[in-house]
N, CA, C and O atoms as CSV, one atom per row, in Angstrom:
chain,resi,resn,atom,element,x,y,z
A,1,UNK,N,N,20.788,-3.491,-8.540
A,1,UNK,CA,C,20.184,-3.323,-9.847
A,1,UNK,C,C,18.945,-4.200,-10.017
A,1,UNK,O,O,18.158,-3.816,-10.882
A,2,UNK,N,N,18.596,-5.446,-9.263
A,2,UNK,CA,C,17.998,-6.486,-9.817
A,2,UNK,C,C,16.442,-5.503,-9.099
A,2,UNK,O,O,15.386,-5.632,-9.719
A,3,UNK,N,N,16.455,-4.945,-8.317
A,3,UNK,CA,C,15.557,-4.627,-7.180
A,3,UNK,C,C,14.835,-3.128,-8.075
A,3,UNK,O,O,13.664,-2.763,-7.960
A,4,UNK,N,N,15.762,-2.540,-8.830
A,4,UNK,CA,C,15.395,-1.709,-9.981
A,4,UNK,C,C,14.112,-2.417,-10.832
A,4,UNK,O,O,12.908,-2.192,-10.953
A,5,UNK,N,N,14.948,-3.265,-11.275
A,5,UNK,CA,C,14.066,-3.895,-12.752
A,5,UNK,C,C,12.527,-4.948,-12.303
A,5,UNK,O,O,11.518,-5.376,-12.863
A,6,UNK,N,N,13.147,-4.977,-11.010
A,6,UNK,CA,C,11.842,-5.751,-10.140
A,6,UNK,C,C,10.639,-4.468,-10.512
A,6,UNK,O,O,9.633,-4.555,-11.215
A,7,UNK,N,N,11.074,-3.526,-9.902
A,7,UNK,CA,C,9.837,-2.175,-9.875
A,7,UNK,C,C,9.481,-1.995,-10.934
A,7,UNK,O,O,8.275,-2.134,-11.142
A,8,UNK,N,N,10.091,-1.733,-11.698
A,8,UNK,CA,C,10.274,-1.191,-12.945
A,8,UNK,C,C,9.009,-2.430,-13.784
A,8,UNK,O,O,8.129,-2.066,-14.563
A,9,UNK,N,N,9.199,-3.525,-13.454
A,9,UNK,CA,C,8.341,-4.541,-14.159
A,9,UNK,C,C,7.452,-5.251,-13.668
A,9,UNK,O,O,6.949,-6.330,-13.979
A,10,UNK,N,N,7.264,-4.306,-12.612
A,10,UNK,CA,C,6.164,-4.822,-11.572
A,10,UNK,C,C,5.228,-3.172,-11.483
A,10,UNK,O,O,4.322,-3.148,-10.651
A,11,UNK,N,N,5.421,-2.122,-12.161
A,11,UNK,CA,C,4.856,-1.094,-11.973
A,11,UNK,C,C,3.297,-0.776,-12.033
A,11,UNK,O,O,2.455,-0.281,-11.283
A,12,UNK,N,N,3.351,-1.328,-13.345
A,12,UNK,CA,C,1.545,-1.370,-13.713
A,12,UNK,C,C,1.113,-1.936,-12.573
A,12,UNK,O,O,0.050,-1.422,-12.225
A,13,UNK,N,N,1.537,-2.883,-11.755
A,13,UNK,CA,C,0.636,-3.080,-10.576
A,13,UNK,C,C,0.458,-2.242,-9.477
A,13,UNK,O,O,-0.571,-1.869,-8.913
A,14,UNK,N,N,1.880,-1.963,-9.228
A,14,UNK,CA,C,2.054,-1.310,-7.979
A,14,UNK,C,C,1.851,0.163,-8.358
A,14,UNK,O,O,2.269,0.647,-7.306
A,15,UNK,N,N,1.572,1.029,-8.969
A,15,UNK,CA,C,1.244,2.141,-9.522
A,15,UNK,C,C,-0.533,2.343,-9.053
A,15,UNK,O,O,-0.903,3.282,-8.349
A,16,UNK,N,N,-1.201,1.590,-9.437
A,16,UNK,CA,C,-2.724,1.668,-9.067
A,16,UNK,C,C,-2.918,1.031,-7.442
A,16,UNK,O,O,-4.023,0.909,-6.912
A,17,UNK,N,N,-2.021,0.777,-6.992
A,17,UNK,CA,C,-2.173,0.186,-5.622
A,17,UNK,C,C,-1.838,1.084,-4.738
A,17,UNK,O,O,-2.234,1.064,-3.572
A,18,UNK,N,N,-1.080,1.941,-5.226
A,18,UNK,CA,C,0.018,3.174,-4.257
A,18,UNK,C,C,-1.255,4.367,-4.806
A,18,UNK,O,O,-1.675,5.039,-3.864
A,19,UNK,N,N,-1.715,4.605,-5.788
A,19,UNK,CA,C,-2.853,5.578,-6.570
A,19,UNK,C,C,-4.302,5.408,-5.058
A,19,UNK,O,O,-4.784,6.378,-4.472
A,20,UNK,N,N,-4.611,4.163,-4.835
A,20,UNK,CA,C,-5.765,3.806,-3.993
A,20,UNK,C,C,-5.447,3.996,-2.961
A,20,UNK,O,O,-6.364,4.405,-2.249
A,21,UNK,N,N,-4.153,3.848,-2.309
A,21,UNK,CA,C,-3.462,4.243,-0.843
A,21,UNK,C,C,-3.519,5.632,-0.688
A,21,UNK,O,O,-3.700,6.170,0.405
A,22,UNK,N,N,-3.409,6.084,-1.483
A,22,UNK,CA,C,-3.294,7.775,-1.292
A,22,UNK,C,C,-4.398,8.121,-1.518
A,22,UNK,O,O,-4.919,8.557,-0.491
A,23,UNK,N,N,-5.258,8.159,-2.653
A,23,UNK,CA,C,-6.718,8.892,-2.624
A,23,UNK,C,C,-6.942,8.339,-1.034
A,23,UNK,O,O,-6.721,9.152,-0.136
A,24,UNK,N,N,-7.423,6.827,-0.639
A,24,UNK,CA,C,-7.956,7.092,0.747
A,24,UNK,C,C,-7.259,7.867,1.591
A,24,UNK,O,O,-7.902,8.909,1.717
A,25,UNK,N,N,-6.229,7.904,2.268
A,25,UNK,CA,C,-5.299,8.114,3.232
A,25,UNK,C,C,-5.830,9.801,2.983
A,25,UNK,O,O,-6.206,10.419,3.979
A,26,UNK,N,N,-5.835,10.404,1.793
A,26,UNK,CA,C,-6.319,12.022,1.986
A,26,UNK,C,C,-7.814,12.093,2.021
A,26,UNK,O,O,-8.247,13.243,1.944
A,27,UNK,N,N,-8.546,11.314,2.102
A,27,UNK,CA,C,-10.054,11.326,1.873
A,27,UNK,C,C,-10.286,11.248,3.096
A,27,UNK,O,O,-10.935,12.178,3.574
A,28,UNK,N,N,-9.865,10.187,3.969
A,28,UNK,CA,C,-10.185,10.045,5.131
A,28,UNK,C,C,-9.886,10.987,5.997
A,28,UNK,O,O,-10.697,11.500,6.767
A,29,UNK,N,N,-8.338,11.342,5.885
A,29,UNK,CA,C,-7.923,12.719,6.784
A,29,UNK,C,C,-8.511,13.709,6.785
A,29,UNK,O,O,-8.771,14.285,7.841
A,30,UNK,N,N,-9.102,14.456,4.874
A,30,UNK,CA,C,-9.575,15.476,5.383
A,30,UNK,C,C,-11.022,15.361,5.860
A,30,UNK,O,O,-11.690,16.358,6.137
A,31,UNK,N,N,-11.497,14.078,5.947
A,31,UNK,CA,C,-13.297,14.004,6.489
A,31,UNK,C,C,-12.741,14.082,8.229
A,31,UNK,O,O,-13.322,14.776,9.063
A,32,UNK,N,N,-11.429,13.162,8.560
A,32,UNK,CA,C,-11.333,13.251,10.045
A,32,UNK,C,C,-11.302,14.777,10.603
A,32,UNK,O,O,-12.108,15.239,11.412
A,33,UNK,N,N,-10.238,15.451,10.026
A,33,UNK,CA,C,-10.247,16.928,10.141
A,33,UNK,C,C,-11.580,18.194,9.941
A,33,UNK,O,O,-11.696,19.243,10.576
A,34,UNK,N,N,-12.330,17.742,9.021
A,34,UNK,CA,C,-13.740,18.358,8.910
A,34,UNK,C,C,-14.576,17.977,10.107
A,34,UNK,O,O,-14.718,18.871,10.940
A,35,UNK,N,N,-15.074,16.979,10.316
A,35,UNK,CA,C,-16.063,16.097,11.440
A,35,UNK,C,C,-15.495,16.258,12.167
A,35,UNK,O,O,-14.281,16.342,11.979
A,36,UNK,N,N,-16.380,16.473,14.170
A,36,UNK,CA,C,-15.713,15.901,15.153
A,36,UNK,C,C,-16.983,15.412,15.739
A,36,UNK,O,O,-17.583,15.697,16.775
A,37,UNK,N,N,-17.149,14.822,15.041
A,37,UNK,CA,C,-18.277,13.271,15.996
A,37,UNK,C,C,-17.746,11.795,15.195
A,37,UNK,O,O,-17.623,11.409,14.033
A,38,UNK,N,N,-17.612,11.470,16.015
A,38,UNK,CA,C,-16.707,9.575,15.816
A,38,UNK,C,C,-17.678,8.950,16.356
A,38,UNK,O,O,-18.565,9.574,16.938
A,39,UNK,N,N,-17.685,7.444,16.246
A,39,UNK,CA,C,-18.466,6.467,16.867
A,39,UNK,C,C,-17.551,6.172,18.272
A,39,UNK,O,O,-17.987,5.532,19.229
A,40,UNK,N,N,-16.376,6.692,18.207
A,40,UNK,CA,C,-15.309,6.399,18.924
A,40,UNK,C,C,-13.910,7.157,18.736
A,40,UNK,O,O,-13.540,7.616,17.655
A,41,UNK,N,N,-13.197,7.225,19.904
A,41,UNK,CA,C,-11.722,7.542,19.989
A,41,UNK,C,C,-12.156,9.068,19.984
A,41,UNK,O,O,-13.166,9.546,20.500
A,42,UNK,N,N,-11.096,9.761,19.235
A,42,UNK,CA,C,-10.968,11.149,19.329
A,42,UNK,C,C,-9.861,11.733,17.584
A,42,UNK,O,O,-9.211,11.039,16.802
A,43,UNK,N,N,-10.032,12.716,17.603
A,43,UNK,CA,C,-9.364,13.120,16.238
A,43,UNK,C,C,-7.921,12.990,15.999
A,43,UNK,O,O,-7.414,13.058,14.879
A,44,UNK,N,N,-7.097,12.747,17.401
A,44,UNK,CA,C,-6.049,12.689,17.317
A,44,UNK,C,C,-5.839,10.936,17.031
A,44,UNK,O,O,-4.971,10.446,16.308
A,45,UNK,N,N,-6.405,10.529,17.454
A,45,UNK,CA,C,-6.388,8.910,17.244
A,45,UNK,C,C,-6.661,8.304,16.250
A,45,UNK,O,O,-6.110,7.213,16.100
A,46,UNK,N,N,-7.646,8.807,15.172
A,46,UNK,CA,C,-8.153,8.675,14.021
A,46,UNK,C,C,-7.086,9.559,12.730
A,46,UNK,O,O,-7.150,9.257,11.538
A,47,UNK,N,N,-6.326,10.457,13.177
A,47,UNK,CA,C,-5.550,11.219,12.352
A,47,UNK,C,C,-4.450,9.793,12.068
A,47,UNK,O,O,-4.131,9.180,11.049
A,48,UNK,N,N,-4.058,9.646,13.673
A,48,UNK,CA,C,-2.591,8.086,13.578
A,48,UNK,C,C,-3.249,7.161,12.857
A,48,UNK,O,O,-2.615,6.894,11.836
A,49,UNK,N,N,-4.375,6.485,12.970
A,49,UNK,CA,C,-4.354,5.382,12.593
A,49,UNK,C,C,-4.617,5.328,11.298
A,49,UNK,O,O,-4.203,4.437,10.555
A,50,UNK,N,N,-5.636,6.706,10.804
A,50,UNK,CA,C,-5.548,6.998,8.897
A,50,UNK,C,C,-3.800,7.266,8.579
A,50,UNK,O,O,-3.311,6.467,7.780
A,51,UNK,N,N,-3.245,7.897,8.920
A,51,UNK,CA,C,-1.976,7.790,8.157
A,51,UNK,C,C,-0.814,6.531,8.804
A,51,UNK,O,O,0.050,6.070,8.057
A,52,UNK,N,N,-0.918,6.160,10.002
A,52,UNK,CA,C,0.104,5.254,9.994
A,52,UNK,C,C,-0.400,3.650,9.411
A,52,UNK,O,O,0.427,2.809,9.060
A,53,UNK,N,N,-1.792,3.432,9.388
A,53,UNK,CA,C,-2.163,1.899,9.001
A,53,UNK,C,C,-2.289,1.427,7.699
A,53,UNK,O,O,-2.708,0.349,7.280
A,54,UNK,N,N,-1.706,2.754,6.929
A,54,UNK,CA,C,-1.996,2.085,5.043
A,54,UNK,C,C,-3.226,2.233,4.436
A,54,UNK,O,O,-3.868,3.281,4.360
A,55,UNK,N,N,-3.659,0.689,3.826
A,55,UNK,CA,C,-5.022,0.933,3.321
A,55,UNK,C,C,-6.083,0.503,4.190
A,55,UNK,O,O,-7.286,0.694,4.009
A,56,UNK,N,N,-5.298,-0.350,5.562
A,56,UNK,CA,C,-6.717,-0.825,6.277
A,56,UNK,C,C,-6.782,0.880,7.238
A,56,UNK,O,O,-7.784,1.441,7.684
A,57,UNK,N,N,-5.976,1.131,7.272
A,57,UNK,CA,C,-6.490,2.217,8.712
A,57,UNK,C,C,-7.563,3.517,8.016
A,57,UNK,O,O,-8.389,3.828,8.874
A,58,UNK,N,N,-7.750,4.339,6.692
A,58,UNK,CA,C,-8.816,4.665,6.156
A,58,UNK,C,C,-10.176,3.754,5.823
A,58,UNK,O,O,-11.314,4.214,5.731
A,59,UNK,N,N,-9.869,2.635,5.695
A,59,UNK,CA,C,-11.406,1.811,5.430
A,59,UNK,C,C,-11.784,1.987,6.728
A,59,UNK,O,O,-12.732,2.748,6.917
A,60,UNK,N,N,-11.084,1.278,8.005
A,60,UNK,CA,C,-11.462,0.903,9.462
A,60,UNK,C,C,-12.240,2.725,9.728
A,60,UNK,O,O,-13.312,2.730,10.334
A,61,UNK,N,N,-11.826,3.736,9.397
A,61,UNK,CA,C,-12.040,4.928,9.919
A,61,UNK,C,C,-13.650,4.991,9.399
A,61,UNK,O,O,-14.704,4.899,10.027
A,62,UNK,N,N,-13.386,5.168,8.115
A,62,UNK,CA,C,-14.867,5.028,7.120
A,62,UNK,C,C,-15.676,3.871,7.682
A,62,UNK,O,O,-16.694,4.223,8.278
A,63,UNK,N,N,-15.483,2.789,7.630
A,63,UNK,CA,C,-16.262,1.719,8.371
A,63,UNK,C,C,-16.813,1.485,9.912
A,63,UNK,O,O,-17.862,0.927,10.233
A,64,UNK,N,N,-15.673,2.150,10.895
A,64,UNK,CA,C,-16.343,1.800,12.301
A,64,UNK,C,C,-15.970,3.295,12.597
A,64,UNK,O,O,-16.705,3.526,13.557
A,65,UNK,N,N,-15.356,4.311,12.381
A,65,UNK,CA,C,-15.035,5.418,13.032
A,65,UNK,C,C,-15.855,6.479,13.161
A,65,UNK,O,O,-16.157,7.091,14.185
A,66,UNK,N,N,-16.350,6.730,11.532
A,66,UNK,CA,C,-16.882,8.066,11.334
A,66,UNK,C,C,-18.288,8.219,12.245
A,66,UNK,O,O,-18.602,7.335,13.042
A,67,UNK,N,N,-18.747,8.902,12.134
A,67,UNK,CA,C,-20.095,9.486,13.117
A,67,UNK,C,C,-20.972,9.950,12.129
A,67,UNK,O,O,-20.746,9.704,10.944
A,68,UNK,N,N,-22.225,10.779,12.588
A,68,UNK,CA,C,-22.847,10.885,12.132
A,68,UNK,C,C,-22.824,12.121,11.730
A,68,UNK,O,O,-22.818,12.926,12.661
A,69,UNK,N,N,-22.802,12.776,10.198
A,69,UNK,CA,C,-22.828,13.930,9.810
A,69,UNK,C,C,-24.012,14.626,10.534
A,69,UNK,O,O,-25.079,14.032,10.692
A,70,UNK,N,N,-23.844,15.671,10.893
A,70,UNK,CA,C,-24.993,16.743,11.646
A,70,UNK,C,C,-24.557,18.138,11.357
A,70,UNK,O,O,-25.211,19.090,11.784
């Protein structure tokens, strides 16, 4: 029960934190899935590391991954 009322009164935070995890995590996927020019790796590698790394593995994608739109 205690682990309830923890969430429950900890929501307003964790509500906009889980809100920012998800807009990236689908922003990034569907730009990985649109694009196939990377600075690096390959689409299958960039698919794992946007959904298995949270909020760093969409920044890292956006920051060192993406390529150059053409």
């Amino acid at each position: 029960m205690g682990d309830i009322n923890f969430v429950i009164n900890h929501l307003p935070l964790i509500l906009p934190l889980v809100i920012v995890q998800l807009t990236l995590s689908v922003v990034a996927l569907i730009h990985v899935l649109k694009h196939p020019h990377y600075r690096f790796g390959n689409k299958i590698m960039w698919i794992i590391i946007v959904l298995c790394v949270n909020v760093i593995g969409p920044i890292f994608y956006f920051v060192a991954g993406r390529g150059e739109d053409q």
